[in-house]
N, CA, C and O atoms as a GROMACS GRO file, in nm:
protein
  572
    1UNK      N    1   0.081  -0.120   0.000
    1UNK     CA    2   0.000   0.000   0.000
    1UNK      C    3   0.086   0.127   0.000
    1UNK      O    4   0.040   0.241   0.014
    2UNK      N    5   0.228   0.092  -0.019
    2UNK     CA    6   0.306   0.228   0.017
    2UNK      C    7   0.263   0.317  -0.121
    2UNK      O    8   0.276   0.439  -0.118
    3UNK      N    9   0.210   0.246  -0.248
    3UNK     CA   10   0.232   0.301  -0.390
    3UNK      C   11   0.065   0.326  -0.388
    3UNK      O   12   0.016   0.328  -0.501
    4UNK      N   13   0.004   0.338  -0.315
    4UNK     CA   14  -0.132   0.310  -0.346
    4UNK      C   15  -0.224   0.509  -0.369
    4UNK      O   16  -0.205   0.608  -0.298
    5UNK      N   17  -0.286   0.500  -0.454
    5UNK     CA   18  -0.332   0.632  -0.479
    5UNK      C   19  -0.448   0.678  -0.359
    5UNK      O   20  -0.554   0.622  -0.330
    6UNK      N   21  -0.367   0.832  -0.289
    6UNK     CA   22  -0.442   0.862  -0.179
    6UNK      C   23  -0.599   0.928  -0.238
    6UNK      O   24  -0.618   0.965  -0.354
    7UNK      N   25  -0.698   0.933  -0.128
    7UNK     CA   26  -0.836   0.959  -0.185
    7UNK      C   27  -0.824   1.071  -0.031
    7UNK      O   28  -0.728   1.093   0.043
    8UNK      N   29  -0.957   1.120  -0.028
    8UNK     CA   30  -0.985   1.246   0.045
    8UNK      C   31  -1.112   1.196   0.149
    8UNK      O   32  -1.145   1.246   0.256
    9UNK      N   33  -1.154   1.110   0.095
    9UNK     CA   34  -1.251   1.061   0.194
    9UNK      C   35  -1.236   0.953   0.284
    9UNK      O   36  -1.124   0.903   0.267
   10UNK      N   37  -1.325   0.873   0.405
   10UNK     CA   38  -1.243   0.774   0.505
   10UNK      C   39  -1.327   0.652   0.437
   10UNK      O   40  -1.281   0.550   0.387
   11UNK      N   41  -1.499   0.701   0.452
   11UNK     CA   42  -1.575   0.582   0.382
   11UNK      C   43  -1.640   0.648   0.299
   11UNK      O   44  -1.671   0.766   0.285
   12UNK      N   45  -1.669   0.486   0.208
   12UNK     CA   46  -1.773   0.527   0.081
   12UNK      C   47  -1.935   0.580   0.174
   12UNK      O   48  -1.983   0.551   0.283
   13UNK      N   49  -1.969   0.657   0.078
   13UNK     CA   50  -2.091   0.756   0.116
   13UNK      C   51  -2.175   0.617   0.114
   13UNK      O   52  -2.161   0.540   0.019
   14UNK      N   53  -2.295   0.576   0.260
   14UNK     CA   54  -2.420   0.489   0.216
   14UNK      C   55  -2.376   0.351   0.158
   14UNK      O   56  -2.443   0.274   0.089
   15UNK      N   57  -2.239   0.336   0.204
   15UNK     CA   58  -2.184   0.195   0.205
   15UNK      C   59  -2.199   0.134   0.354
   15UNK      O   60  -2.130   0.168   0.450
   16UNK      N   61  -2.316   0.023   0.356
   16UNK     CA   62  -2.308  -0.056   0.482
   16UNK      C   63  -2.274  -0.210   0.460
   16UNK      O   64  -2.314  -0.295   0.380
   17UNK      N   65  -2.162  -0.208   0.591
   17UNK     CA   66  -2.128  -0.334   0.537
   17UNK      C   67  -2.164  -0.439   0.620
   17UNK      O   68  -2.224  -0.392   0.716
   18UNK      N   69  -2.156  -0.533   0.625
   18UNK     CA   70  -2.224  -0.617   0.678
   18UNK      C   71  -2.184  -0.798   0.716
   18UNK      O   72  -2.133  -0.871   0.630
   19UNK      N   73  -2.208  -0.834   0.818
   19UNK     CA   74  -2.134  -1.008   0.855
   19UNK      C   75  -2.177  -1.100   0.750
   19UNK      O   76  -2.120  -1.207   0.730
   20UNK      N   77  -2.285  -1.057   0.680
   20UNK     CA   78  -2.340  -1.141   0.585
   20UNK      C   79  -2.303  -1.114   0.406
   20UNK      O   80  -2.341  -1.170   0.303
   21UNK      N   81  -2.230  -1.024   0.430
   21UNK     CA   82  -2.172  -1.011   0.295
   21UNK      C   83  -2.126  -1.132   0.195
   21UNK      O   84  -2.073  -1.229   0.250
   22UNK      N   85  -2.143  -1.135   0.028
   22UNK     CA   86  -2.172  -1.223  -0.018
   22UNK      C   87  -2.008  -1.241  -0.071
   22UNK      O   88  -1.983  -1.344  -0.133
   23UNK      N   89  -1.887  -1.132  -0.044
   23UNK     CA   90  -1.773  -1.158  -0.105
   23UNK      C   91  -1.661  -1.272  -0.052
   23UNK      O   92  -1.654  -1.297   0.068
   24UNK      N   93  -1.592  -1.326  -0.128
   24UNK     CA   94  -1.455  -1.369  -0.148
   24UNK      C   95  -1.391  -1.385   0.039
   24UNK      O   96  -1.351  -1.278   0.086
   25UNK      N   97  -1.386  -1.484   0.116
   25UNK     CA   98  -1.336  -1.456   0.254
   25UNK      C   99  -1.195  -1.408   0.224
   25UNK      O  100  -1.134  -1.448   0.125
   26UNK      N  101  -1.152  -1.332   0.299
   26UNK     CA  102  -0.977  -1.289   0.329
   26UNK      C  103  -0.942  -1.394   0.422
   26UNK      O  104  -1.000  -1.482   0.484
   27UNK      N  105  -0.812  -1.346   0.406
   27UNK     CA  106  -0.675  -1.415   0.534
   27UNK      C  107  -0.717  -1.359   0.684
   27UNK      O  108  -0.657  -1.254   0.704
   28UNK      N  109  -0.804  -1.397   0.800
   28UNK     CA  110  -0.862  -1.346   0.883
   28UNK      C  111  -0.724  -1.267   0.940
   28UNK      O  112  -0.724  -1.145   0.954
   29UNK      N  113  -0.601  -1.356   0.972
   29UNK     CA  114  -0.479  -1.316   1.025
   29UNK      C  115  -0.406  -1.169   0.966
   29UNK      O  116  -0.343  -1.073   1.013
   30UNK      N  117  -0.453  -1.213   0.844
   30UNK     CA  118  -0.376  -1.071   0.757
   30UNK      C  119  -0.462  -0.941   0.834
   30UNK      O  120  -0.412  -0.842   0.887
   31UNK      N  121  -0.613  -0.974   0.820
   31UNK     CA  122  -0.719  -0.855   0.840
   31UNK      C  123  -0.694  -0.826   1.007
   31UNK      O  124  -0.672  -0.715   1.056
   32UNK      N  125  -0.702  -0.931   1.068
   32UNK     CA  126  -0.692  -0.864   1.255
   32UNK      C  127  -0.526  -0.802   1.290
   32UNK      O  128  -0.497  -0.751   1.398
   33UNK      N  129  -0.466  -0.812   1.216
   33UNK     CA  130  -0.327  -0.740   1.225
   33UNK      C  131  -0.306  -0.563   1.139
   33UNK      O  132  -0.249  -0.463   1.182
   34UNK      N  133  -0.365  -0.579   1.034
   34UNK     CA  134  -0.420  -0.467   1.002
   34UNK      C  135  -0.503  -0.376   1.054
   34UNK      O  136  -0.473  -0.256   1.052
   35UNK      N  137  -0.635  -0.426   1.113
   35UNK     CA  138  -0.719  -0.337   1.200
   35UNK      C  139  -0.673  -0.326   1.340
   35UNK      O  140  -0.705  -0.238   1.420
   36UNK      N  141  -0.586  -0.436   1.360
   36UNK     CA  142  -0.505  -0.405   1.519
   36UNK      C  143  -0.403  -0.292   1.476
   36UNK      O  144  -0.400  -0.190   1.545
   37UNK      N  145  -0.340  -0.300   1.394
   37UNK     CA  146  -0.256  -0.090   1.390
   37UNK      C  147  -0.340  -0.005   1.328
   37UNK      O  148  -0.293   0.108   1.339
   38UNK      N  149  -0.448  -0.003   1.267
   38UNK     CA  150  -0.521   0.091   1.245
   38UNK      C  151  -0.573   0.128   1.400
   38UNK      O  152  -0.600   0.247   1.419
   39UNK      N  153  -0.583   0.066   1.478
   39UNK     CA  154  -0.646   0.073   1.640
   39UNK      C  155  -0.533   0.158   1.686
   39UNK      O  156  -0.548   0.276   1.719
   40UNK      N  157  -0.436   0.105   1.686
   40UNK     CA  158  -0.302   0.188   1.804
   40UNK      C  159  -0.323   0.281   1.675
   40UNK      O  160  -0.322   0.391   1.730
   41UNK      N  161  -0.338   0.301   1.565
   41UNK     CA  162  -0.314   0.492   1.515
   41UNK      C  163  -0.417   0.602   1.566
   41UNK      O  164  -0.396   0.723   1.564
   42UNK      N  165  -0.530   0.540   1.610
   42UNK     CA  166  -0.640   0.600   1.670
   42UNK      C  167  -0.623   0.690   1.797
   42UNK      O  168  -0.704   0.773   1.837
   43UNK      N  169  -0.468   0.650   1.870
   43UNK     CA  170  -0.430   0.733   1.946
   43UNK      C  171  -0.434   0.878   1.930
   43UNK      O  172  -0.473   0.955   2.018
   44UNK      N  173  -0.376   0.926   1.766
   44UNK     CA  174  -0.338   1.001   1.751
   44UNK      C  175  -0.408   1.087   1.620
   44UNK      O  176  -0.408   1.207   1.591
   45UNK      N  177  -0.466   0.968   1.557
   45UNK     CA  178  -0.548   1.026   1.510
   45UNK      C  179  -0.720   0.970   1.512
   45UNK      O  180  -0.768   0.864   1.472
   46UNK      N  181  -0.761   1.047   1.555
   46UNK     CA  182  -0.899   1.084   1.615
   46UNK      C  183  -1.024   1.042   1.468
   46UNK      O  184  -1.124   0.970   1.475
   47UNK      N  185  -0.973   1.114   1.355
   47UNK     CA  186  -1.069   1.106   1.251
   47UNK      C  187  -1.091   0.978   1.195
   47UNK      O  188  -1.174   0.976   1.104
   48UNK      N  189  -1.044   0.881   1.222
   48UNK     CA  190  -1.025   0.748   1.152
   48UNK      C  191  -1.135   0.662   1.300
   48UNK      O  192  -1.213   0.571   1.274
   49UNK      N  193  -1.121   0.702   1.404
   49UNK     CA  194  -1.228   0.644   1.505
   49UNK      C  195  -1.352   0.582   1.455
   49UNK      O  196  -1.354   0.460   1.468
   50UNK      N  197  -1.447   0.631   1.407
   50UNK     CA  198  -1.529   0.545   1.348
   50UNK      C  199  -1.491   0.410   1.233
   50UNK      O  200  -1.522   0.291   1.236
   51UNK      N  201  -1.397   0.504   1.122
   51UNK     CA  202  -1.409   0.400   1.039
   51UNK      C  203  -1.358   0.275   1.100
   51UNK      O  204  -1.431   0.176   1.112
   52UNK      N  205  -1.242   0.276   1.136
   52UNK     CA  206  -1.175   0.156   1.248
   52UNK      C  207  -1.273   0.077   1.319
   52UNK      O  208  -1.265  -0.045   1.309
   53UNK      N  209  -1.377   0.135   1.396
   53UNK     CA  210  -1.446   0.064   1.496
   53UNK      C  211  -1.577   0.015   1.378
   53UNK      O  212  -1.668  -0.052   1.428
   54UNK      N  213  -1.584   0.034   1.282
   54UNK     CA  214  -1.676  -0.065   1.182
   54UNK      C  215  -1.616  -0.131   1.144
   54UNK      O  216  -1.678  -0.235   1.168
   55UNK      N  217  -1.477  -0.174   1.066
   55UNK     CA  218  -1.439  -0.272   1.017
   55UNK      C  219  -1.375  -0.352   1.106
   55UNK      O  220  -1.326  -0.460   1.075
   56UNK      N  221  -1.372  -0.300   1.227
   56UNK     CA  222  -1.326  -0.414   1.348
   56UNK      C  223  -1.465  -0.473   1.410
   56UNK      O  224  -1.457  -0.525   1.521
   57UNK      N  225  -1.552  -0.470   1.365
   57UNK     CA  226  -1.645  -0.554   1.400
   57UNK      C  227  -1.646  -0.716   1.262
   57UNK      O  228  -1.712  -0.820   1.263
   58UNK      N  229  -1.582  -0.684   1.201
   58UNK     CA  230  -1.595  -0.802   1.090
   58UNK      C  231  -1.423  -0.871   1.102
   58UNK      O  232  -1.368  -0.908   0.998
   59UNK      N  233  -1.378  -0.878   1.189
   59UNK     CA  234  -1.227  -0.977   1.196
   59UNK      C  235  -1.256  -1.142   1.268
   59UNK      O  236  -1.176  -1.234   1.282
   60UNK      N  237  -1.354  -1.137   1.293
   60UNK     CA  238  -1.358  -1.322   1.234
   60UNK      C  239  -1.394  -1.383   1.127
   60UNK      O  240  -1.361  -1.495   1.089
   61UNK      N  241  -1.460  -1.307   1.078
   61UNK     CA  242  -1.482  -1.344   0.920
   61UNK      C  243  -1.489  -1.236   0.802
   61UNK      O  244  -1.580  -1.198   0.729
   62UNK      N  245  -1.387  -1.213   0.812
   62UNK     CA  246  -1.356  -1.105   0.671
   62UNK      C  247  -1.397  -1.111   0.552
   62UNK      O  248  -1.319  -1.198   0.513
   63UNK      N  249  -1.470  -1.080   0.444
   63UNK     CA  250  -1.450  -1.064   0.304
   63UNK      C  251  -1.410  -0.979   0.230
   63UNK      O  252  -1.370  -0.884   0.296
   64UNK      N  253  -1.398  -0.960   0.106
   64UNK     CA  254  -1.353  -0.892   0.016
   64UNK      C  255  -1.398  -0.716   0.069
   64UNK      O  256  -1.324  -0.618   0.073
   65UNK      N  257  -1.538  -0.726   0.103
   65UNK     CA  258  -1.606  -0.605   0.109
   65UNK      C  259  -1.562  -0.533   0.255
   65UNK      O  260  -1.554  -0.411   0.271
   66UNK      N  261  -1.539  -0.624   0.348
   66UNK     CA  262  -1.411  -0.606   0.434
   66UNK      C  263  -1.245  -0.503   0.468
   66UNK      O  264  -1.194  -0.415   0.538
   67UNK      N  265  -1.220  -0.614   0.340
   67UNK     CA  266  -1.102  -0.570   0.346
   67UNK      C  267  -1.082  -0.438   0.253
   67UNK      O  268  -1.002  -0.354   0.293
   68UNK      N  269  -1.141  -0.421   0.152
   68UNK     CA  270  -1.142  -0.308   0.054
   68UNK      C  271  -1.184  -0.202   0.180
   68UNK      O  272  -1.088  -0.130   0.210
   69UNK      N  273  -1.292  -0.179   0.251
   69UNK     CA  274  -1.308  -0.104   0.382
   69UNK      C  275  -1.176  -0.094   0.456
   69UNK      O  276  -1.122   0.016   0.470
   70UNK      N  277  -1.142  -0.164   0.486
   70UNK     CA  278  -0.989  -0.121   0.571
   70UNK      C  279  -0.846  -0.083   0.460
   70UNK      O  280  -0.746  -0.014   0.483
   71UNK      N  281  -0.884  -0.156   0.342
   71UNK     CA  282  -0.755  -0.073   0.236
   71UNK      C  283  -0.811   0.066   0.246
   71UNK      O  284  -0.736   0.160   0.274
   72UNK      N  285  -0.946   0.084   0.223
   72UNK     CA  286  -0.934   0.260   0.215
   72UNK      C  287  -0.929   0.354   0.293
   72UNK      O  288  -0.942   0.474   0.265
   73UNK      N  289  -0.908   0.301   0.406
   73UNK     CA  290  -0.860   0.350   0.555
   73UNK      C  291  -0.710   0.412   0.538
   73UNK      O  292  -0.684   0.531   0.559
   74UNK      N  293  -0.582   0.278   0.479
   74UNK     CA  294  -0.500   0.322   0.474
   74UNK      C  295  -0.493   0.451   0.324
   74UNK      O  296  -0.427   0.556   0.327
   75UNK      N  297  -0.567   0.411   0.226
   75UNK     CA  298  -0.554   0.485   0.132
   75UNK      C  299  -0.562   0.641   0.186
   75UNK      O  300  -0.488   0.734   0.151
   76UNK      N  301  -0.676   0.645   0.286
   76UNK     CA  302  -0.688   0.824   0.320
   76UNK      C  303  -0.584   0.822   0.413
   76UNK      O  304  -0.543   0.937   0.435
   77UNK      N  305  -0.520   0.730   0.481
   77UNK     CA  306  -0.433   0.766   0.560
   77UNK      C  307  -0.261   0.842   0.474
   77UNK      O  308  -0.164   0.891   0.530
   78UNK      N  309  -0.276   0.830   0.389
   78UNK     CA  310  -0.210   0.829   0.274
   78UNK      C  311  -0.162   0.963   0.229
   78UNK      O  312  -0.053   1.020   0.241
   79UNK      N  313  -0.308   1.005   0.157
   79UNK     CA  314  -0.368   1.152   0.163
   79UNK      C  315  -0.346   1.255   0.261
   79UNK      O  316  -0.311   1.373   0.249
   80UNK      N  317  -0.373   1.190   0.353
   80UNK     CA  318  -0.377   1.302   0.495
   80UNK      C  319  -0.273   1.312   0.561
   80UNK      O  320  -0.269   1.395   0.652
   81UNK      N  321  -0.168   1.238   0.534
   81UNK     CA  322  -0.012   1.197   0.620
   81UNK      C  323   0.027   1.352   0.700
   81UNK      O  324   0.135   1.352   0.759
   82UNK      N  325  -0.023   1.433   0.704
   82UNK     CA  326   0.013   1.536   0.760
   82UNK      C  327  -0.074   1.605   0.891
   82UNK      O  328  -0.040   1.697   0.964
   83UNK      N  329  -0.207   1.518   0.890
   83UNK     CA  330  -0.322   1.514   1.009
   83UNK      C  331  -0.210   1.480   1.082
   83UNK      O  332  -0.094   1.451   1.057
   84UNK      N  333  -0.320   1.501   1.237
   84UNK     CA  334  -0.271   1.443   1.330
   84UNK      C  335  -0.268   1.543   1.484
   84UNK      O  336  -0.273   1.664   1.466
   85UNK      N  337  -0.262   1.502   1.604
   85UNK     CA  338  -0.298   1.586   1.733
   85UNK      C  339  -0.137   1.632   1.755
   85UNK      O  340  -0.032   1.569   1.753
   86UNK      N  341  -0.176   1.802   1.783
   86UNK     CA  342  -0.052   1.837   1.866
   86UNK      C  343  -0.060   1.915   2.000
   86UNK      O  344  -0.086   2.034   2.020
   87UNK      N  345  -0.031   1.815   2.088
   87UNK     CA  346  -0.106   1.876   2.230
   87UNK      C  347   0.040   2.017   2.300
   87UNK      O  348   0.135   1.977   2.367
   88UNK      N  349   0.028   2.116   2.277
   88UNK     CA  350   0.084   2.203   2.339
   88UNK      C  351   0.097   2.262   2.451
   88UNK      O  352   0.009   2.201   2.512
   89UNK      N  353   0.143   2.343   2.533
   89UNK     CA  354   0.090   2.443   2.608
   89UNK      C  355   0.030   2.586   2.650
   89UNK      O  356   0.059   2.673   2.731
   90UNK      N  357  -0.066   2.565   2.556
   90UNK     CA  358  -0.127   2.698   2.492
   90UNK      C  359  -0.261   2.719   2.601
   90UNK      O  360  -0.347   2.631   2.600
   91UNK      N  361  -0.275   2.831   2.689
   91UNK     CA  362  -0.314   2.847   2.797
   91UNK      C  363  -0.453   2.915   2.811
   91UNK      O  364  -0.480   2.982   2.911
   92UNK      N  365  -0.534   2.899   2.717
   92UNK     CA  366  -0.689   2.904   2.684
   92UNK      C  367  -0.746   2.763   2.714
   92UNK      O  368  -0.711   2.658   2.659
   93UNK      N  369  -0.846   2.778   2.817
   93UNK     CA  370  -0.877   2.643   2.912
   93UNK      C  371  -1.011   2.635   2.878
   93UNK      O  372  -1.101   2.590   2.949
   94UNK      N  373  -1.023   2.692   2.740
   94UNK     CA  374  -1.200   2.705   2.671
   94UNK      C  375  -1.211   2.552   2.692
   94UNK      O  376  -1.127   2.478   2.641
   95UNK      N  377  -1.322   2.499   2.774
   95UNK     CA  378  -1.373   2.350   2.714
   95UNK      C  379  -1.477   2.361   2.621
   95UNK      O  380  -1.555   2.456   2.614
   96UNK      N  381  -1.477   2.254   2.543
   96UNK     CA  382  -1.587   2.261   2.429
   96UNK      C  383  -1.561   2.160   2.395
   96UNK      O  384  -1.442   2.130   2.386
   97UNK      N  385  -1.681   2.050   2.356
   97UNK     CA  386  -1.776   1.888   2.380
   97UNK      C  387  -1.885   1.908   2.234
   97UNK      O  388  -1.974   1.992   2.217
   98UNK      N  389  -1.831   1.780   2.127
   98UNK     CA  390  -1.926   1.802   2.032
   98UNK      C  391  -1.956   1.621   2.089
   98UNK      O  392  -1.894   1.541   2.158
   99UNK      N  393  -2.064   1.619   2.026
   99UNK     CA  394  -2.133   1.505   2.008
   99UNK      C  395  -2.212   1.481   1.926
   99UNK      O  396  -2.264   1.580   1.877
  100UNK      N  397  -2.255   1.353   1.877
  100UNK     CA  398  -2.336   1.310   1.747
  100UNK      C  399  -2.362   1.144   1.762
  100UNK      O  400  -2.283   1.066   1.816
  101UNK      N  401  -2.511   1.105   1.692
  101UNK     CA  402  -2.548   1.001   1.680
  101UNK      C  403  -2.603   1.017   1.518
  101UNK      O  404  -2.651   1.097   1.438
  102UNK      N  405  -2.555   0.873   1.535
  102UNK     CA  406  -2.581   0.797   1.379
  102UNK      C  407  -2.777   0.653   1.435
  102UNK      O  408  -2.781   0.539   1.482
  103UNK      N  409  -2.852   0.719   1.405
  103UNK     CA  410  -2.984   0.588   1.400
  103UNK      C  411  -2.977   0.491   1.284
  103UNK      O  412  -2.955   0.526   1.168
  104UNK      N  413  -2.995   0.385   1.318
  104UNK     CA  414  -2.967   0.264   1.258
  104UNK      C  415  -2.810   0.217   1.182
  104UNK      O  416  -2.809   0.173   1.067
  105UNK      N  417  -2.698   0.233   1.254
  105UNK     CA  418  -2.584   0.215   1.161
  105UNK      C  419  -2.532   0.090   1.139
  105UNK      O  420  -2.458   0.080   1.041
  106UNK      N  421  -2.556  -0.032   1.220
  106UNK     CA  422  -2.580  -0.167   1.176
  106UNK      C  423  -2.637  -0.262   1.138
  106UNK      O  424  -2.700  -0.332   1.217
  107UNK      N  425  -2.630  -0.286   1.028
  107UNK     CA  426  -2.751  -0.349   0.925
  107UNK      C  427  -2.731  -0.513   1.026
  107UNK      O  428  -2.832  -0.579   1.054
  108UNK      N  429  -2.670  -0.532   1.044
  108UNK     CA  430  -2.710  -0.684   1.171
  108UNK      C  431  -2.771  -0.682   1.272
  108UNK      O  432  -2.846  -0.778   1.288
  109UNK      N  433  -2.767  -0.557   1.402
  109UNK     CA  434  -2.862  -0.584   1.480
  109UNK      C  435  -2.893  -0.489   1.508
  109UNK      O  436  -2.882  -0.451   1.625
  110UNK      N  437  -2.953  -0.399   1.395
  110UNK     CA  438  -3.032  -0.240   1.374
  110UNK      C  439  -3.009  -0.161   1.480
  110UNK      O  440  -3.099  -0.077   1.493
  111UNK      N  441  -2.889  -0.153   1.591
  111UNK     CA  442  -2.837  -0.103   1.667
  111UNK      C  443  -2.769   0.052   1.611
  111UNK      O  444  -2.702   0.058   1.508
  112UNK      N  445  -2.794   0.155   1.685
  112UNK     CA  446  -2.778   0.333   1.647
  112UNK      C  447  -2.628   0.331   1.735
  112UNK      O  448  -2.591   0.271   1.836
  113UNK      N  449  -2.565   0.425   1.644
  113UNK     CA  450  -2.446   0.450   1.736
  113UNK      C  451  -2.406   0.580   1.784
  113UNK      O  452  -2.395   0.659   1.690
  114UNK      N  453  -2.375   0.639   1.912
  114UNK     CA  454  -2.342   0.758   1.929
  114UNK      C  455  -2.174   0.800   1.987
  114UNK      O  456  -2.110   0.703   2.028
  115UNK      N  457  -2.117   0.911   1.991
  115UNK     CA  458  -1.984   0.932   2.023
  115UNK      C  459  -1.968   1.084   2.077
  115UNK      O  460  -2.059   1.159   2.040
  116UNK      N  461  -1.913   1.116   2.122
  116UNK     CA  462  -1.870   1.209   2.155
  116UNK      C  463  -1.696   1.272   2.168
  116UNK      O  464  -1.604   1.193   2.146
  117UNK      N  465  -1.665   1.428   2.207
  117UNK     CA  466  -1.532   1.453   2.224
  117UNK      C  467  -1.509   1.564   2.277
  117UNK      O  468  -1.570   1.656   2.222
  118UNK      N  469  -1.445   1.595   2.363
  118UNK     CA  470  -1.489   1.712   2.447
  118UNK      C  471  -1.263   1.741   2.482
  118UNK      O  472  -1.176   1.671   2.534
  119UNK      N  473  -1.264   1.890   2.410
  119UNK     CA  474  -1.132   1.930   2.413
  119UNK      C  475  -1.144   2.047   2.527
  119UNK      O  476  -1.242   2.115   2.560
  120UNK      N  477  -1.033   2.046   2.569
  120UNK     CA  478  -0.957   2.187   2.701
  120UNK      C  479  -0.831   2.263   2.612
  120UNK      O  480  -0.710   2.239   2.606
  121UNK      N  481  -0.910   2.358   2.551
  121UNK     CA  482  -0.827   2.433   2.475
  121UNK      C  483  -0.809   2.336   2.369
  121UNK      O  484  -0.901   2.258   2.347
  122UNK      N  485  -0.689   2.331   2.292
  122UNK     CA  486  -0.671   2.259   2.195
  122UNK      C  487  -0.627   2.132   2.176
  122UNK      O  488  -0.583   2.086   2.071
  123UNK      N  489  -0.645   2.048   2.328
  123UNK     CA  490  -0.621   1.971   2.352
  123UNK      C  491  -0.743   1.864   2.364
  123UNK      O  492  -0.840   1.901   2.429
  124UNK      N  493  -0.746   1.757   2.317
  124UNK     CA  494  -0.853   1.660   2.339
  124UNK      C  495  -0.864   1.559   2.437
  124UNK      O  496  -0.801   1.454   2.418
  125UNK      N  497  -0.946   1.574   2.557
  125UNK     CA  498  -0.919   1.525   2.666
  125UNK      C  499  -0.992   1.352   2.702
  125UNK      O  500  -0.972   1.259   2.781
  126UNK      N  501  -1.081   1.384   2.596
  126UNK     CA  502  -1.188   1.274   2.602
  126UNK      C  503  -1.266   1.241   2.480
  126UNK      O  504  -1.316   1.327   2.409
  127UNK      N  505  -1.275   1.090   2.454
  127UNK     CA  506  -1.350   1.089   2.339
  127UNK      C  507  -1.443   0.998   2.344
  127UNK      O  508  -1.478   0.984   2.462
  128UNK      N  509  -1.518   0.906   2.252
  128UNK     CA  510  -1.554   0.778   2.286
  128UNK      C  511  -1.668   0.741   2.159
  128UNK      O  512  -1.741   0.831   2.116
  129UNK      N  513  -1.673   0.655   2.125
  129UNK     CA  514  -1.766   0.618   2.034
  129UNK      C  515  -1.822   0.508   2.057
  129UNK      O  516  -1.738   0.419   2.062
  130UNK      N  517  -1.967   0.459   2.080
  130UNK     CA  518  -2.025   0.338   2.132
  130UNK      C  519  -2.136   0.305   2.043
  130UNK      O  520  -2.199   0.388   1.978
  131UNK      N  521  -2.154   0.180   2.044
  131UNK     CA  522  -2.277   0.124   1.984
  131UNK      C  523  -2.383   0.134   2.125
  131UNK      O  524  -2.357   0.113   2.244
  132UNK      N  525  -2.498   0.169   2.066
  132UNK     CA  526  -2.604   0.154   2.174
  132UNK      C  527  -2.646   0.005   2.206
  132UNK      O  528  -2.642  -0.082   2.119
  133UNK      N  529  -2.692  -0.023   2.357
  133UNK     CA  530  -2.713  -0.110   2.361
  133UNK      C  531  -2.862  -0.190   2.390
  133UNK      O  532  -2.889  -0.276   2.474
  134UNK      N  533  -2.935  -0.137   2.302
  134UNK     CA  534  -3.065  -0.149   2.274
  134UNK      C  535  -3.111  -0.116   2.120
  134UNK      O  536  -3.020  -0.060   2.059
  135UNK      N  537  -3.234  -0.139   2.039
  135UNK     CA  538  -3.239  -0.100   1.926
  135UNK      C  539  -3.374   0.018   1.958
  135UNK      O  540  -3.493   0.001   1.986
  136UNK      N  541  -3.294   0.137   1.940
  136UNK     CA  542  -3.354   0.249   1.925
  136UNK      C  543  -3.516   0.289   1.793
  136UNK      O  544  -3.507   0.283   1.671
  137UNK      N  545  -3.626   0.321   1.860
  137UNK     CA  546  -3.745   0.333   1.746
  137UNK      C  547  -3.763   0.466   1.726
  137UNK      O  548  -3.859   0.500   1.656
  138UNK      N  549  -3.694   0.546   1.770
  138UNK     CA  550  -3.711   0.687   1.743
  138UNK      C  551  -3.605   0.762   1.748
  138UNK      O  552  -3.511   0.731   1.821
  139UNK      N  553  -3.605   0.841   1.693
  139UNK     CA  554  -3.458   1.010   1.691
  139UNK      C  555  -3.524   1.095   1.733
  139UNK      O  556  -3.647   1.094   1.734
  140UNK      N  557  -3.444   1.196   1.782
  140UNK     CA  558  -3.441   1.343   1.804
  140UNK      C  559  -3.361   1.432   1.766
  140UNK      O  560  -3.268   1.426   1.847
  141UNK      N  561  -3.339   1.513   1.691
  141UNK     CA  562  -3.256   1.645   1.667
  141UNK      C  563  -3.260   1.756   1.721
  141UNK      O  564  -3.362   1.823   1.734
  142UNK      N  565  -3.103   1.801   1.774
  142UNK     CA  566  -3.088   1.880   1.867
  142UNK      C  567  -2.980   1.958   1.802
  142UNK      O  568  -2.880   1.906   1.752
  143UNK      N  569  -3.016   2.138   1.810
  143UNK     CA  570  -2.891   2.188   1.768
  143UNK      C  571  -2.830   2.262   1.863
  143UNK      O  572  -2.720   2.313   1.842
   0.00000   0.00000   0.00000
């Protein structure tokens, strides 16, 4: 992947993927070693958090549709080689907390997912992204 052409986006738009996918199985070993350092890069970079935590739900049984999901992980990682957190000591102690939910984001057990991230100055102190653990029948929008 070192030669591989960088793209600008993390996932395909309204691509859900799924345990039941009809493609080609992968090398499970190849795929849980791959999404295991896409995990430790998550340290540092923050924007790849979701995509990571969807295609690490499919490392016992990988397919094609799989692994093309985690190649294009590295592909934007590629692109973006210049992202990334730089925690300083810059002495504005503004806190400020975004948060967001996704309703219905797993086509297996119609489970909604929400996350949050809440920085102290320009520093990011806290983050978290979870699957709910119930299947949600309604939304709300809040601005």
């Amino acid at each position: 992947m070192l030669d591989c052409n960088p793209i600008e986006t993390l996932m395909e738009c309204g691509v859900k993927l799924s345990k039941f996918d009809d493609g080609t199985k992968e090398d499970s070993i190849l795929f849980k070693s791959l999404v295991g350092s896409l995990r430790y890069l998550t340290c540092i970079r923050l924007n790849i958090l979701l995509a990571v935590g969807v295609v690490s739900h499919y490392m016992e049984a990988p397919t094609s549709a799989h692994m093309k999901a985690a190649k294009r992980i590295l592909r934007y990682l590629k692109g973006t080689i210049e992202f990334g957190l730089f925690y300083s000591s810059y002495h504005d102690f503004q806190l400020m907390g975004f948060c967001d939910s996704d309703f219905f984001v797993d086509i297996d057990d119609r489970k909604s997912c929400r996350g949050f991230v809440f920085f102290l100055g320009d520093c990011c102190i806290s983050r978290s992204s979870k699957k709910q653990p119930i299947v949600t029948l309604s939304t709300c929008e809040v601005e």
